[in-house]
C-alpha positions in Angstrom: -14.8 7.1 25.4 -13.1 5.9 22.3 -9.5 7.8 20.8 -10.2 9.4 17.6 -6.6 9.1 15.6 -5.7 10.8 12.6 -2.4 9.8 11.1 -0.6 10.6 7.7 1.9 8.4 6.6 3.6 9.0 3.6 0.9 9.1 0.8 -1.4 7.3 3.0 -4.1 8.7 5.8 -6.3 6.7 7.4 -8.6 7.7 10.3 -9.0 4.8 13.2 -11.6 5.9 15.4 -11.5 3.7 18.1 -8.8 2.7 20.9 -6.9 0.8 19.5 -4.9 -1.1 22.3 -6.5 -4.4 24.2 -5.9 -5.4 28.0 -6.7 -8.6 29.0 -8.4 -8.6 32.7 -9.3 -11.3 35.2 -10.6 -10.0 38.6 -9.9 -13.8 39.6 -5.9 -14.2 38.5 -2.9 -12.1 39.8 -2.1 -9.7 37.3 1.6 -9.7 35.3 2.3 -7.2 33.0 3.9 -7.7 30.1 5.4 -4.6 28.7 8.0 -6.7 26.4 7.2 -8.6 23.2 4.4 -11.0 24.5 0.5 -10.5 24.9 -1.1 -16.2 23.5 -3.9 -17.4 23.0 -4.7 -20.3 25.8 -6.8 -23.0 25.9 -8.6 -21.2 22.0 -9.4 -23.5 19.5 -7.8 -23.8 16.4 -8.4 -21.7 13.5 -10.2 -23.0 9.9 -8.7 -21.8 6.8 -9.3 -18.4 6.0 -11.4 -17.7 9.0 -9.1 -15.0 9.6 -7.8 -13.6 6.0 -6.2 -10.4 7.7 -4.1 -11.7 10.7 -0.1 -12.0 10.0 2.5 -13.1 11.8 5.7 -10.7 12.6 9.2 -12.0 12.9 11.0 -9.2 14.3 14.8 -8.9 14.3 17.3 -6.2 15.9 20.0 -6.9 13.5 20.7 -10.6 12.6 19.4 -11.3 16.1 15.5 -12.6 17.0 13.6 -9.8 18.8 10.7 -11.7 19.2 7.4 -12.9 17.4 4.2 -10.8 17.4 0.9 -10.8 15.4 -0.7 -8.2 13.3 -3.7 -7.4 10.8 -3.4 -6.2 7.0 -5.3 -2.5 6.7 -4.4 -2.0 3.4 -2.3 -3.9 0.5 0.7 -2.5 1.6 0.4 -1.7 5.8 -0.1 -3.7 9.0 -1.2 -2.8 12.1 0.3 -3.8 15.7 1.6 -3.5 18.6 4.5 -0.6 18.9 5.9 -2.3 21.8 6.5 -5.2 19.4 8.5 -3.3 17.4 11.0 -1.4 20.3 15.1 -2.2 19.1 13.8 -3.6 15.9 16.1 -3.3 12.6 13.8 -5.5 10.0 10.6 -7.3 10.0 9.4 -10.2 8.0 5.8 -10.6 7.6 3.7 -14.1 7.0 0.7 -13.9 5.0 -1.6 -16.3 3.5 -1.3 -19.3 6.0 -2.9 -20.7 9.4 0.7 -22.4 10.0 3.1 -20.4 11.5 6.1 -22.4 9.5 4.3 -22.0 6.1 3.3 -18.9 5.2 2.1 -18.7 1.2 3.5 -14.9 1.0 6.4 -12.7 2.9 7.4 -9.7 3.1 10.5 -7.9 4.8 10.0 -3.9 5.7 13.2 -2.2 7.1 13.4 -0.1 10.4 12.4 3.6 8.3 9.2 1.6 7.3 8.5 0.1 10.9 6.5 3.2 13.1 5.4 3.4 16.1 2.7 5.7 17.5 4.4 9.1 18.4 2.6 8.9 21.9 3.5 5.7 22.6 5.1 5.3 26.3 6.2 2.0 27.1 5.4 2.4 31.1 1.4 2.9 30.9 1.8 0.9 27.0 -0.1 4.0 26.3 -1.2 4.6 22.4 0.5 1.0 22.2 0.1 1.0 18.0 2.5 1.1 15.2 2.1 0.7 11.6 4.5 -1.4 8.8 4.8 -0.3 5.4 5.5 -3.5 3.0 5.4 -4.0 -0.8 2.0 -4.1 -2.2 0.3 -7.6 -1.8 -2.3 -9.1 -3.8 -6.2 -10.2 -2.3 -7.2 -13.8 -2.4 -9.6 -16.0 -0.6 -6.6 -16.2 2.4 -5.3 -12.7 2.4 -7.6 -10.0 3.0 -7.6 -6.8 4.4 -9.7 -6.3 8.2 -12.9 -4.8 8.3 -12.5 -1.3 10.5 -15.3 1.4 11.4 -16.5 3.6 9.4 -17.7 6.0 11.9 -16.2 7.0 15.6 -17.7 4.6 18.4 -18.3 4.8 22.1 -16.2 2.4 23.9 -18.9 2.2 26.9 -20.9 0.5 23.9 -19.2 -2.2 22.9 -19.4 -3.2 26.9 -21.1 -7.0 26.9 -20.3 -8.0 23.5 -18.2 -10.6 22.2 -14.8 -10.4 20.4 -12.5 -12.5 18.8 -9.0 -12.3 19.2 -6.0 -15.0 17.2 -2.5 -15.6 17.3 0.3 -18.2 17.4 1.2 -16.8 21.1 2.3 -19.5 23.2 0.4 -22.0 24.8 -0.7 -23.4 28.1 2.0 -26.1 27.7 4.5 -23.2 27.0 4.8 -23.7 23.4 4.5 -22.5 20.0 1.7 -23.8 18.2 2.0 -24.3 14.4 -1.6 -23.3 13.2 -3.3 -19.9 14.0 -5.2 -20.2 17.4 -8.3 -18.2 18.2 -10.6 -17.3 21.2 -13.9 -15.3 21.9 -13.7 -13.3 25.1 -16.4 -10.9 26.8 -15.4 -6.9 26.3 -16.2 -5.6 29.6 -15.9 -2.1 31.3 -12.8 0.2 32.1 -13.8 0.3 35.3 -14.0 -2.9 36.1 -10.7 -3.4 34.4 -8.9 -1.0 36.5 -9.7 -3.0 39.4 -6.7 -5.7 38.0 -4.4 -3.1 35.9 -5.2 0.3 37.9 -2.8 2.9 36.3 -2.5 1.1 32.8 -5.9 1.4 32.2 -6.9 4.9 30.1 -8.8 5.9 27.7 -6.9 4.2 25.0 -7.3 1.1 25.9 -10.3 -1.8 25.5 -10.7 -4.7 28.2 -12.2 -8.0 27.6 -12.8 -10.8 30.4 -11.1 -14.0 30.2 -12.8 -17.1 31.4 -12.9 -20.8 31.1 -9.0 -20.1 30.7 -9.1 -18.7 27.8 -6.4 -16.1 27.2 -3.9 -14.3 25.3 -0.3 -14.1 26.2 3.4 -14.4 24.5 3.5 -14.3 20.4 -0.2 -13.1 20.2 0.3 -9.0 20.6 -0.7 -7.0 18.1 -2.8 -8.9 16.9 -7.1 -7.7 16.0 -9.3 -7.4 18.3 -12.5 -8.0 16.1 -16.5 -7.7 17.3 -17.4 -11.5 16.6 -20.8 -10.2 15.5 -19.1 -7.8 12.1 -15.6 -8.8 12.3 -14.6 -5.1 12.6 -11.7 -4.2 14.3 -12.0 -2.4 17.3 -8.3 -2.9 19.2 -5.3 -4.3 19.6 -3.4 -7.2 21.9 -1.1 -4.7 24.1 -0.8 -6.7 27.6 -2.7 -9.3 30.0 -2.6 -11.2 33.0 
């Protein structure tokens, strides 16, 4: 079944109705959990420009200290969607817009800790409701900044089983670095079920599995990032965790 959220923020209410956290599975690999800042994309392929308008990148800081790097989608022109577990002990936030390279973003924007919030359900052992929101200053739309598509109406998760998503990020690679332009792979959604077989108690309701295969991935630098149907390029889901 798929979580139907309401949330008001501010002046703003939305309605996300579907889950809206992503666990990578692979029957084939030992599982490890990563329930700190992490979630890359391995062995994707390298993004075009503006193939994906609404990803950002998320510098995170806890003071004048790095807390780590995460990814993240524009819902409106002035909030992002991600990960809460990307945003634990954080102070500030800068946000990248308008670039496939990491180092050369064509817009920024900082947002404060009052402006950084996390899902109130969120519970860093299961990564349950793993989903936070940023407020920033209004942006403008171009060709290379542009807000994700999400559902207009609720959705079955048991649905979407057997279809193809997309997921991107500057997570680190295979080779155990940071790539400078936007990676990107397409990965099978598959069953709960099935998932639970590799993550057993993380798996819940909340959450959507995809299958990786011919080693393709996500892992550190890519959470909170979209997961997006490849067929509409809706969101349905978030990078939380993997194997």
């Amino acid at each position: 079944i798929s979580l139907h959220y309401f949330l008001e923020l501010n002046t703003m209410k939305f309605i996300i109705c579907f889950s809206l956290t992503l666990a990578v599975a692979s029957a084939f690999v030992v599982p490890e959990v990563k329930n700190g800042l992490g979630g890359r994309i391995t062995q994707g392929e390298t993004a075009k420009p503006d193939q994906f308008p609404y990803q950002v990148g998320l510098q995170f800081y806890s003071g004048t200290e790095n807390n780590g790097w995460c990814g993240g989608s524009i819902i409106s022109n002035n909030w992002i969607l991600t990960a809460a577990h990307c945003t634990l002990r954080s102070t500030s936030v800068t946000v990248s817009l308008g670039s496939n390279v990491r180092t050369n973003p064509r817009v920024t924007r900082t947002a404060q800790q009052k402006d950084i919030i996390a899902h109130p359900g969120f519970n860093l052992e299961n990564l349950a409701h793993d989903l936070a929101v940023i407020k920033i200053d209004p942006i403008e739309y171009a060709e290379d900044i542009q807000r994700v598509r999400l559902p207009t109406k609720p959705c079955l998760y048991s649905n979407l089983v057997g279809e193809r998503a997309i997921v991107a990020g500057w997570g680190i690679e295979s080779n155990y670095t940071q790539p400078t332009n936007l990676q990107y792979a397409e990965l099978n959604i598959i069953s709960n079920a099935l998932c639970r077989k590799t993550f057993n108690q993380y798996i819940d309701p909340t959450k959507i599995c995809v299958a990786t295969q011919n080693g393709e991935s996500t892992c550190d630098g890519d959470s909170g990032g979209a997961l997006v149907l490849a067929s509409s390029r809706v969101q349905i889901g978030i990078v939380s965790f993997g194997s």
